[in-house]
C-alpha angles and dihedrals in degrees: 000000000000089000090076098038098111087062091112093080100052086085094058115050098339120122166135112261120033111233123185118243140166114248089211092064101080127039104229131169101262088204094058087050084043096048091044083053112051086032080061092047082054097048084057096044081050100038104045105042112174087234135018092200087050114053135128110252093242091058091057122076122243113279088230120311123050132011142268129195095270087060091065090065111079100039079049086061088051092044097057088044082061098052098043085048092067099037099045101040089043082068100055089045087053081050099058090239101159116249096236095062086051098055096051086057096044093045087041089047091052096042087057084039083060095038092054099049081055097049084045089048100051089036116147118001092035096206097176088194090068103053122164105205095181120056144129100286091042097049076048093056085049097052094034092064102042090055102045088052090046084057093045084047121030143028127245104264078061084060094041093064102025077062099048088037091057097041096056097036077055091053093049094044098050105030096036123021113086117249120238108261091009120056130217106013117261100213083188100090134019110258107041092078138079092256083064099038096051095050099049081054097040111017113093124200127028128319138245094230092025100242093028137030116202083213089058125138098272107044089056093078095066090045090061086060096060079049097057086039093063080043082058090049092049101046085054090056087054104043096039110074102171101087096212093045090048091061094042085064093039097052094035094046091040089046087059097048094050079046099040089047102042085053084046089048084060087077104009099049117224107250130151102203088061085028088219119213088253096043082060092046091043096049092038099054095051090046084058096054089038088060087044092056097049083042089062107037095040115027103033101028090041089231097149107128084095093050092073106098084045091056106057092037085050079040101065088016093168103036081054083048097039094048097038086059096045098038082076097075080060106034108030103027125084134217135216091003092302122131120260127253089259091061101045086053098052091037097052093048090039092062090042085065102263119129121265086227101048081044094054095047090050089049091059092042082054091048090051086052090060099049081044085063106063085037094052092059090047091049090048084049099044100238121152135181120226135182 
């Protein structure tokens, strides 16, 4: 799952066909881009490990129950969607630009969002027969559009309930309504619960986890939450002018939800693969206080220097995306029977005494130098992909 994780950022500058622009042309918030950027370094640490049997426990996802830091990555993503929604399509508002223009782009671009976590998916072998048609990018196109219609809509104490509403329907019906041909849910475990039990009725094609998906059908409707809940930040950033009293409300709104969700945790578990109500409330509250905190450094100190690497990756998110998936067919396969580059990599520095782990990490920080390499000379000629 962790392979599509960087799927977020295809809605925001992601893309097809690569266009020239000026980045002057546009004021942006160089900590979001930031934040996009360095969140996308971490999916492909994450993501392209030298080796699967040798990683360090906090680049691995929970088995079940609880988080890692790994687990924060993808409701980060969503987050951050949530957060460019408001801002860019506030400026086309401000621009007069009709809504119904709007909503054919924003129901073309998910449907390309959706298309392109099917092409990844069957990448490279295409074998039509073993479809995933849930997925990361997928469950992106699905919270992507419901949120930017919310914005076009509807204000933000619509958002405010429609969040809290869904949250709580999802903790009754998972925690509480008894499952056809089970009884009462076991949360305890992946396949005694309605998200199960509605994917294996309604989800065609295979499964990530063969008899569940943790993007199933269910599930996406609290994603759509941590969505809604970036839109929230967002709408803060715009409507507060004063920059001191702006991150007052982002860290203390952002305190009560990591609060709020860690009491909630104590009878709807945190867990990312059901995305339980207190695992939104948990992730977004802590990307709250992480925006806040870019926010801070960046846009109000001036402390950007550092921000660099995060830039250009944020810059070209899905050709970083794009190259870091397909990459894999040159750096971590093998050919002939012989072992891939990743291997010989992890195997050589692990017989010269250094830890398979350790091995394994550096591996991943090498293979995002490779993918830094094509984005940087986008980013120095100004190129940049777009849906």
């Amino acid at each position: 799952m962790a392979r599509h994780c960087a799927a977020i950022f295809c809605i925001i500058n992601s893309g097809l066909n690569a266009i020239k622009t000026n980045m002057a042309t546009t004021t942006r918030l160089i900590s979001l881009d930031a934040l996009r950027g360095f969140t996308i370094i971490a999916m492909i640490v994450v993501n392209d490990p030298g080796s699967w049997s040798h990683v360090y426990a906090p680049l691995l996802h929970a088995p079940w129950h609880g988080v890692t830091p790994t687990d924060y990555i993808f409701p980060f993503f969503l987050f951050i969607v949530g957060v460019s929604i408001v801002l860019a399509y506030q400026k086309r508002l401000d621009a007069n630009v009709p809504k119904g223009d709007m909503v054919k782009k924003i129901l073309w671009r998910s449907l390309k969002i959706y298309a392109v976590g099917l092409f990844l998916w069957l990448w490279p072998q295409f074998n039509f027969g073993e479809i995933r048609w849930a997925g990361v990018l997928q469950r992106i196109a699905l919270v992507f559009l419901p949120c930017a219609l919310l914005f076009l809509y509807t204000d933000w104490k619509t958002w405010l309930k429609l969040g809290i509403a869904t949250l709580l329907a999802y903790w009754v019906i998972v925690a509480y309504i008894p499952v056809p041909g089970i009884g009462a849910p076991d949360l305890s475990g992946p396949e005694k619960n309605w998200a199960h039990y509605l994917d294996s009725l309604l989800l065609p094609g295979v499964m990530w986890q063969k008899t569940w998906d943790p993007e199933g059908i269910l599930s996406t409707f609290p994603s759509i939450v941590t969505g809604i809940t970036g839109m929230l930040a967002g709408r803060l950033i715009l409507d507060v002018k004063d920059d001191y009293r702006r991150l007052v409300k982002l860290f203390f709104w952002g305190f009560a939800m990591l609060v709020l969700g860690e009491v909630w945790s104590w009878f709807f578990p945190l867990n990312k693969n059901l995305w339980t109500s207190s695992y939104v409330l948990h992730t977004s509250g802590l990307a709250f206080m992480a925006l806040a905190a870019c926010l801070l450094v960046v846009d109000m100190k001036g402390y950007t220097r550092w921000t660099k690497p995060g830039l250009i990756f944020g810059a070209n998110a899905i050709t970083a995306y794009v190259l870091a998936g397909m990459l894999t067919a040159v750096f971590y396969t093998g050919y002939g029977g012989q072992p891939g580059l990743n291997e010989l990599f992890v195997n050589g520095l692990s017989s010269a005494g250094i830890p398979a782990k350790l091995a394994s990490l550096l591996y991943a920080l090498l293979y995002v130098g490779v993918v830094f390499l094509p984005v940087y000379w986008l980013y120095k000629k100004r190129i940049f992909v777009k849906l």
